[in-house]
N, C-alpha and C positions, 0 to 999 in steps of 0.2 A: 809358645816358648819366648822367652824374656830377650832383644836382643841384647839388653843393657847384661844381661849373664856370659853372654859370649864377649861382647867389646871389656870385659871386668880379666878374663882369662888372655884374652887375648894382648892387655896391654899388660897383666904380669908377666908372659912370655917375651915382651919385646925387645929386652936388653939380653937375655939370656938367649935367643935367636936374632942376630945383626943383620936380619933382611924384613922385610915389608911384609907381613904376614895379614891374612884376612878371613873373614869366610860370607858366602852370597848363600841368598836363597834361592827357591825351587825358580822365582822368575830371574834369575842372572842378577840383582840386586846384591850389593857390600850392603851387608846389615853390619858388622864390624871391622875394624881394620886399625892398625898402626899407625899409620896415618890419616889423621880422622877427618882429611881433605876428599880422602875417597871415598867417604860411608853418603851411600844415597847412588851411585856411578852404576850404569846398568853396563850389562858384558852382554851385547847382542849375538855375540859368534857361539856362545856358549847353547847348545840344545841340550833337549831335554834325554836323548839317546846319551850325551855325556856323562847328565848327570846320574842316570840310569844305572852304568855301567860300575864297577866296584876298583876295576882299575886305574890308575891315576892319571893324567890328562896334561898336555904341556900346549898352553895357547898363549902367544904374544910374550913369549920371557917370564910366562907363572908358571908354576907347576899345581894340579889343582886334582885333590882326592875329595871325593863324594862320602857324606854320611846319614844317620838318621835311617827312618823306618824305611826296611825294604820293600815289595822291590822298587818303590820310589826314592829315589834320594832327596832328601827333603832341603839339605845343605851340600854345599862342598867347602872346604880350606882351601884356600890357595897361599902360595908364599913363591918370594920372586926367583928366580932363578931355575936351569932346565938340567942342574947336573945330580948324582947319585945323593948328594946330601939334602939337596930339595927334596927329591921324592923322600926320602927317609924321614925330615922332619914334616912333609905332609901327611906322610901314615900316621905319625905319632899321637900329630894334632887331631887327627881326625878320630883315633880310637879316642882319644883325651873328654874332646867334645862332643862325642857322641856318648859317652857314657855319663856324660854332667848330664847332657839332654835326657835322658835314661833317667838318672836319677828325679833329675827338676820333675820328670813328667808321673814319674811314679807319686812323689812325693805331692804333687800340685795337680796332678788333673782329676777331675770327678769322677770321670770315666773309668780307670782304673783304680779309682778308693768303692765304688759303685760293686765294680766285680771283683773287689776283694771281701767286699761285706756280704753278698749273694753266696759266695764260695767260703764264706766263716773262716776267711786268713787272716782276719783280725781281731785282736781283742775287745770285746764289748764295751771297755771302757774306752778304749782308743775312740772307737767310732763317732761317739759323741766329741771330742777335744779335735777329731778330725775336721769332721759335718763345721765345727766351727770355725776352724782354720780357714775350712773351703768355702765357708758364708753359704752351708748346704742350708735348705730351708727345709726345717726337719718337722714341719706341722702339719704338711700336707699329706694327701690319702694317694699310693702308688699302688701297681697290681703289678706281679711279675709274669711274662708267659716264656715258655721256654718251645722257639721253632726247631723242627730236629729236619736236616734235608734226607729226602730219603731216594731224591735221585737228581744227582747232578749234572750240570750244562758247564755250557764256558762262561755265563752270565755267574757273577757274583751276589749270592743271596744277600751276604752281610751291607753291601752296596747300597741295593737297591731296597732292603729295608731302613737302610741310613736318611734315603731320600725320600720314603715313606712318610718318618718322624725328622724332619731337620729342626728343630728343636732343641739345641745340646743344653738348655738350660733345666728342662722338664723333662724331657724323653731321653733314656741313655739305650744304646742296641752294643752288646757284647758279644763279640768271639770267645763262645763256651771251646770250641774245638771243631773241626773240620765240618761235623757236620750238625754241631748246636748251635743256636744263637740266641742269646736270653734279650729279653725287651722289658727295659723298666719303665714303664708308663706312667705321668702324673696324672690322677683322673680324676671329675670332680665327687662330691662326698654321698652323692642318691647318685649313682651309676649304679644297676643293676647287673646280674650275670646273663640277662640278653643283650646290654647291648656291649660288652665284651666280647660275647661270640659273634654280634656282626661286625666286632671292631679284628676280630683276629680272622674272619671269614672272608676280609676286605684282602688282607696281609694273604691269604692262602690263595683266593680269585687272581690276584694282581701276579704272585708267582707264576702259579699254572696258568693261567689266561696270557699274559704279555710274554712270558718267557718263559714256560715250559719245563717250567721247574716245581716239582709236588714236593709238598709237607706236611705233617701234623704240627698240630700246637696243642700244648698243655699251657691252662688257666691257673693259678695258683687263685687265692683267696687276698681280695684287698687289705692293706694293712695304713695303721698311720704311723709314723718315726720310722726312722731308717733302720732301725734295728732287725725288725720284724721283716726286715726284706728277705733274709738269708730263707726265713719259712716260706712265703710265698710262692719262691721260686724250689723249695722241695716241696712245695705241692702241689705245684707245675709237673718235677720232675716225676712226682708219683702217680701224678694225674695220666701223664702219657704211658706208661708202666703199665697203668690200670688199664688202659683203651687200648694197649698193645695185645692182652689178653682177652680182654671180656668181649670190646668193641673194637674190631678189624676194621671196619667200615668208615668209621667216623672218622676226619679229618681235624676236628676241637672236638678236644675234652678237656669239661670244666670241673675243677676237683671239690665244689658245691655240688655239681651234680653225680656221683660218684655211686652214690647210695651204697647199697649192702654190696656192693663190688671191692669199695673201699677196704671196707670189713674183714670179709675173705680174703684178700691179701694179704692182709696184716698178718692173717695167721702161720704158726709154722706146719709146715706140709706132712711134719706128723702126725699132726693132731687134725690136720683134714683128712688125712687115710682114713684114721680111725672115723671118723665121723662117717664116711661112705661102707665104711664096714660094718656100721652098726644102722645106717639106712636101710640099707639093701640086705636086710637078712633072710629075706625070704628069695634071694633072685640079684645076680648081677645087671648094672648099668651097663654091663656090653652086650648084654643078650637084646639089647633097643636098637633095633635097625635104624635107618635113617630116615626110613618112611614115618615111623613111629617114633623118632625124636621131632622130627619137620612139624608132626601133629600136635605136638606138646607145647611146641614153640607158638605157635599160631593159637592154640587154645589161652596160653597166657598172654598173649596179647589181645586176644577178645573178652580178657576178664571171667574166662572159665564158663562162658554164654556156649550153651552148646550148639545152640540154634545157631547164631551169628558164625558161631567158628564152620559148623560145617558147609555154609552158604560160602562162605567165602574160600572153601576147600574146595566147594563143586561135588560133594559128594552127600549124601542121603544122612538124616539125622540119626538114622538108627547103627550106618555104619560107621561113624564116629562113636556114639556108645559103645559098639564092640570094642574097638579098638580101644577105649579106655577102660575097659572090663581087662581086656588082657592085660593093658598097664598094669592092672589093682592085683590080679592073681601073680606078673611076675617079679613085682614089686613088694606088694602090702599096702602100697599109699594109691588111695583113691582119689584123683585130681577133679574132683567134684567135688571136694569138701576142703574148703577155704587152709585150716591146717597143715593137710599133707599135703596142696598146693604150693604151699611157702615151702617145708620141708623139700618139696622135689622142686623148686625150682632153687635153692640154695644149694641142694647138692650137685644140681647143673654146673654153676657157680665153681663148688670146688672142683668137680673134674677135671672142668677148661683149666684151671691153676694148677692144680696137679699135672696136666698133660704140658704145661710150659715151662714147670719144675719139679721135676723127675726127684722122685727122693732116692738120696745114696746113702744104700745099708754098707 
């Protein structure tokens, strides 16, 4: 914040208020004043519990109202005198200049032009005539990830992933909302999506591990120019969406690595009904115990090896054949045969999506 914008306001209120009016910052420091003998005067009696508080303050013959981002008071006003019209034109000063600071900072900080372009509250043409205002360097390669807390402490996430990236020229960290926080990273141009996921793996260790605070993070897809930021970070947002449903377990998901998950998403959940109604013509998908879905799971992970899958069940290769003979009779799809394999592990796919979006007839 410019103090030269406050001492500019403050010396056109001076005739029009016939007392010594000022305002210091967070260290007790006149960054402005009336009298511009005082600007540089530290106020040592002043704490930071004063400037804290939202109520107005009477020390040494000033009267002195706190403003700026809560609950820190970043500034306070003060002006001379301890009676009802001091404090009156303290309030005043202080909504006055608080709302310039409001403004200057909307209009001037990166930070907030940043999360207005991830959140598409700007117009695409603006963004470019902005980026240049702000001397943004718009040639470089960013990735956005989006941290979602998903169980909180008295420890501040947004905090302590500020001090993670202290950076504000290349790394910007946003309060999406209570329990999002977006991270715009400048990275360089052969960064690959592993070392993203140890770079957001660091961000989820450092939470849980030091402070006891768990997250997911969603990867969006790197982009270059600012524009393509707002994507990124819905591909973040979809990406965690995606791993909400498919992958419970994983703490990063990268929405490169998404695969036919992605896909099935997208779709609407009519046309996946019909798709499981037209699978399973021969046999519903809830008549599969959990013995017999666990076996299916395990079998596609061993690449449909029957040997390998039932060594690693612990059970006899022939009763793993049964068991997928019964698959094929209540089914129709024989998961020995590469085809119906895809077919039934896609309609796996949509179940899980169906079971987390219920269709309303």
């Amino acid at each position: 914040m410019s103090n030269r914008l406050f001492q500019g306001v403050i010396h056109q209120m001076r005739d029009t208020i016939d007392r010594t009016i000022g305002v210091i910052d967070e260290t007790s420091v006149v960054i402005a004043c009336s009298e511009l003998g005082k600007i540089g005067e530290v106020n040592e009696h002043i704490t930071s519990d004063m400037l804290t508080s939202s109520a107005p303050f009477v020390l040494n013959g000033y009267t002195y109202k706190s403003f700026g981002n809560k609950p820190r008071g970043e500034y306070a006003v003060f002006i001379a005198g301890n009676d009802f019209a001091a404090q009156k034109y303290a309030a005043i000063l202080a909504i006055s200049l608080g709302s310039i600071k409001q403004y200057y900072d909307e209009k001037y900080d990166r930070g907030n032009f940043i999360k207005n372009v991830i959140l598409d509250n700007i117009l695409p043409g603006d963004i470019y005539l902005k980026s240049r205002e702000l001397r943004f360097n718009a040639d470089v390669t960013r990735v956005c990830m989006l941290i979602k807390i998903s169980s909180k402490t008295d420890i501040s996430a947004y905090d302590v992933i500020q001090n993670l990236f202290p950076d504000k020229n290349k790394d910007f960290v946003i309060n999406i909302n209570e329990t999002d926080i977006a991270l715009v990273k400048e990275i360089k141009n052969d960064i690959d999506s592993k070392d993203l996921e140890k770079l957001a793996s660091s961000i989820v260790d450092t939470l849980s591990g030091e402070f006891y605070t768990h997250c997911v993070i969603g990867i969006g897809t790197p982009v270059v120019g600012i524009k393509d930021l707002a994507r990124s970070f819905k591909e973040a947002q979809v990406a965690l969406e995606v791993g909400k449903v498919f992958d419970t377990e994983r703490t990063i998901v990268s929405y490169d690595n998404l695969g036919i998950a992605r896909l099935v998403y997208q779709l609407p959940t009519t046309l996946c009904d019909m798709f499981l109604k037209e699978v399973f013509k021969r046999g519903s998908i809830e008549s599969l115990d959990q013995e017999t879905l666990f076996t299916i799971q395990r079998f596609f992970e061993n690449n449909l090896n029957v040997s390998e899958t039932s060594r690693k069940l612990f059970v006899h290769r022939n009763t793993l054949v049964y068991r997928l003979e019964k698959i094929k009779k209540l089914t129709g799809l024989d998961l020995r045969e590469f085809e119906d394999a895809i077919v039934f592990k896609v309609a796996l796919m949509v179940k899980k999506y169906l079971s987390s979006n219920p269709i309303k007839y």
